[in-house]
VEXKOLRO-108395 format. One record per residue: x, y, z of N, C-alpha, C in turn. Coordinates in steps of 0.1 Angstrom, whole numbers, padded with zeros to 4 digits, always signed. Example, Ala and Ser with C-alpha at 12.3 -4.5 7.8 and 13.67 -1.06 7.14 Angstrom:
REM residues 2
+0132-0057+0078+0123-0045+0078+0132-0033+0078;+0128-0022+0071+0137-0011+0071+0129+0000+0079;
REM end
This chain:
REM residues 99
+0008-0012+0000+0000+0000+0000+0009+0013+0000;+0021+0011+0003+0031+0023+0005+0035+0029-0006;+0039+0018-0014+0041+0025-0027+0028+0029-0036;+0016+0026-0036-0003+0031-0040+0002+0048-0032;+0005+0048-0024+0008+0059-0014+0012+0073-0026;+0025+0069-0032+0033+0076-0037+0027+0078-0049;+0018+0072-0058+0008+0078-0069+0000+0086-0065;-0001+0097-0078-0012+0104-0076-0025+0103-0078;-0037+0106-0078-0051+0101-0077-0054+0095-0098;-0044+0105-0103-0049+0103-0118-0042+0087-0121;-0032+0085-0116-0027+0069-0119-0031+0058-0110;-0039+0066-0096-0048+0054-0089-0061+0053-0098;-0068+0063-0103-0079+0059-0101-0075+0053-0122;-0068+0057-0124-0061+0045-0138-0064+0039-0140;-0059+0030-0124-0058+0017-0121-0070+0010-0117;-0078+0016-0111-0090+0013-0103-0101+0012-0118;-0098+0018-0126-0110+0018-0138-0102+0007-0147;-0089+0007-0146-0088-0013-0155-0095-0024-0146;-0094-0021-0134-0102-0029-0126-0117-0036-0123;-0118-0020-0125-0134-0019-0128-0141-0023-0141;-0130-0019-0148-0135-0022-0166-0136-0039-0167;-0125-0046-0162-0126-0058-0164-0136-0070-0155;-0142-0063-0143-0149-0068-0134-0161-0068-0141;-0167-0055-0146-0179-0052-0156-0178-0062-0175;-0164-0058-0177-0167-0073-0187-0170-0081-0185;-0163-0089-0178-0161-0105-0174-0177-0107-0166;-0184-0096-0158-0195-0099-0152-0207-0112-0154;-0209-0111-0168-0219-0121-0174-0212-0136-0184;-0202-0134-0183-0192-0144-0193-0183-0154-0184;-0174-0143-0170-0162-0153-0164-0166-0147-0149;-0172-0157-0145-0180-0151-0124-0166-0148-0118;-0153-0165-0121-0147-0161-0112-0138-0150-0117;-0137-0143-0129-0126-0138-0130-0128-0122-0128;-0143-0124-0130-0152-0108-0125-0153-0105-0106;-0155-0115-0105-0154-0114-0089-0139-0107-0086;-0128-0118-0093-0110-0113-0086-0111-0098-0088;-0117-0095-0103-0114-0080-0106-0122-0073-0099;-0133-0070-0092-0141-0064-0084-0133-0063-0072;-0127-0071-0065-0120-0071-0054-0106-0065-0050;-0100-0067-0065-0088-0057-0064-0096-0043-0069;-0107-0041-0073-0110-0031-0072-0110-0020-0062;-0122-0030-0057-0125-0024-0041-0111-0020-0032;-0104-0033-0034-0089-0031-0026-0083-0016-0027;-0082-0015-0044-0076-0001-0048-0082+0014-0045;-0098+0010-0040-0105+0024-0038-0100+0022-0018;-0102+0011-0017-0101+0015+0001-0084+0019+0002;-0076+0017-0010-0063+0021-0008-0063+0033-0010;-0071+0038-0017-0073+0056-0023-0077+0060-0011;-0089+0055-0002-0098+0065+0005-0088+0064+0017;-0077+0059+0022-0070+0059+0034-0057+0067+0028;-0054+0071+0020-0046+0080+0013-0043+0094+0014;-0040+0099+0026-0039+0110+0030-0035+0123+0019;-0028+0120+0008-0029+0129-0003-0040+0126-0012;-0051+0120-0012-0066+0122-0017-0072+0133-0006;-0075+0133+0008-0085+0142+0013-0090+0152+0006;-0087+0159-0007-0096+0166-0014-0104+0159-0019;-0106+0141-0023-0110+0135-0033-0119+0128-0024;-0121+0126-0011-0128+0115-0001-0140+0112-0007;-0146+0125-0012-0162+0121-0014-0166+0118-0024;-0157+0120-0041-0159+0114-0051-0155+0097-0050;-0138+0098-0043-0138+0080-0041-0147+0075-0032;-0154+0076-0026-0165+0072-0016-0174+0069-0026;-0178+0079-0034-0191+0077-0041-0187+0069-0053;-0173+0071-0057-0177+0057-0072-0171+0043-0062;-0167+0043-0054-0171+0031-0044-0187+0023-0043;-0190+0033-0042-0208+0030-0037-0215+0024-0049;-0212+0036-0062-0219+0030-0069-0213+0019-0082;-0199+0018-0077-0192+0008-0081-0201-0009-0074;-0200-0009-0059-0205-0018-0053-0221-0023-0056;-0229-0014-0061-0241-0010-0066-0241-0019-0078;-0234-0018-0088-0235-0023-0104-0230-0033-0103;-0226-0039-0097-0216-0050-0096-0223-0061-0088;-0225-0060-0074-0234-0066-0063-0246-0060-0063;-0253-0052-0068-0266-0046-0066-0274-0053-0077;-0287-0041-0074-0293-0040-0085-0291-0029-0097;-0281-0024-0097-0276-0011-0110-0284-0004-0104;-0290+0007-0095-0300+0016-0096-0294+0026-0102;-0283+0029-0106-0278+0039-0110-0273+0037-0129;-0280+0019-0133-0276+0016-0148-0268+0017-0154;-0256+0017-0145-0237+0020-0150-0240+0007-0160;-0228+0010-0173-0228-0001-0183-0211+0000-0181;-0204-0010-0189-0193-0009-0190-0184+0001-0197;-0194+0007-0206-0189+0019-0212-0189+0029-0209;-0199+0029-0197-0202+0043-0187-0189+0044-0176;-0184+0032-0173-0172+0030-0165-0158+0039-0172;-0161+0030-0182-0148+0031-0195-0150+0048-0197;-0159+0054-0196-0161+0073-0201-0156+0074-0187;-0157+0069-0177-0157+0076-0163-0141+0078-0163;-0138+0066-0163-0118+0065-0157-0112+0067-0168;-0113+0067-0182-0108+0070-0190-0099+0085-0192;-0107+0097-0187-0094+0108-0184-0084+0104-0174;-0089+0099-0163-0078+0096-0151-0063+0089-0160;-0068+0078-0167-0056+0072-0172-0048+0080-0181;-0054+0090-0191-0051+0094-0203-0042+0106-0192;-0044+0113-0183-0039+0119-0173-0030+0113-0164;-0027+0104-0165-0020+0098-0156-0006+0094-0167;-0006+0088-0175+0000+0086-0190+0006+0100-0191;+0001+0111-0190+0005+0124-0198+0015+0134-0185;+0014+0123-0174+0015+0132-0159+0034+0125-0161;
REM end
């Protein structure tokens, strides 16, 4: 987690949206391989939200936590699709790349 520490939020949450991207593929095709990716997900957002250089970000990582756990384990009330993920984290990475 120490070195998650030393990234900045644009190469965490990078990372957190390949995560997410591939938990949301694999969702209806590969259970166990969607489940691994959901979990290193989650891993990577509770590694964000204990990240003392996010405290400006607590309440955006909080919230695509929530409704990460929502689309994934829920019922979608919020109808994230995989591409709606892929628009979401897609500047973070392209930002993170360019950082």
């Amino acid at each position: 987690m120490t070195d998650w520490q030393s990234h900045d939020i644009y190469y965490q949450f990078g990372n957190i949206g390949s995560e997410v991207g591939r938990a949301m593929k694999w969702k209806d095709t590969n259970k166990s391989r969607a489940e691994g990716a959901a979990e290193r997900a989650l891993e990577l957002l509770d590694w964000s939200l204990s990240d003392s250089n996010n405290s400006k970000f607590l309440k955006e990582i909080a919230r695509v936590r929530e409704i990460f756990v929502n689309s994934f384990y829920g019922d979608n009330q919020y109808h994230e699709t995989t591409e709606s993920w892929d628009r979401y984290f897609l500047p973070y990475a392209l930002a993170a790349k360019n950082s």
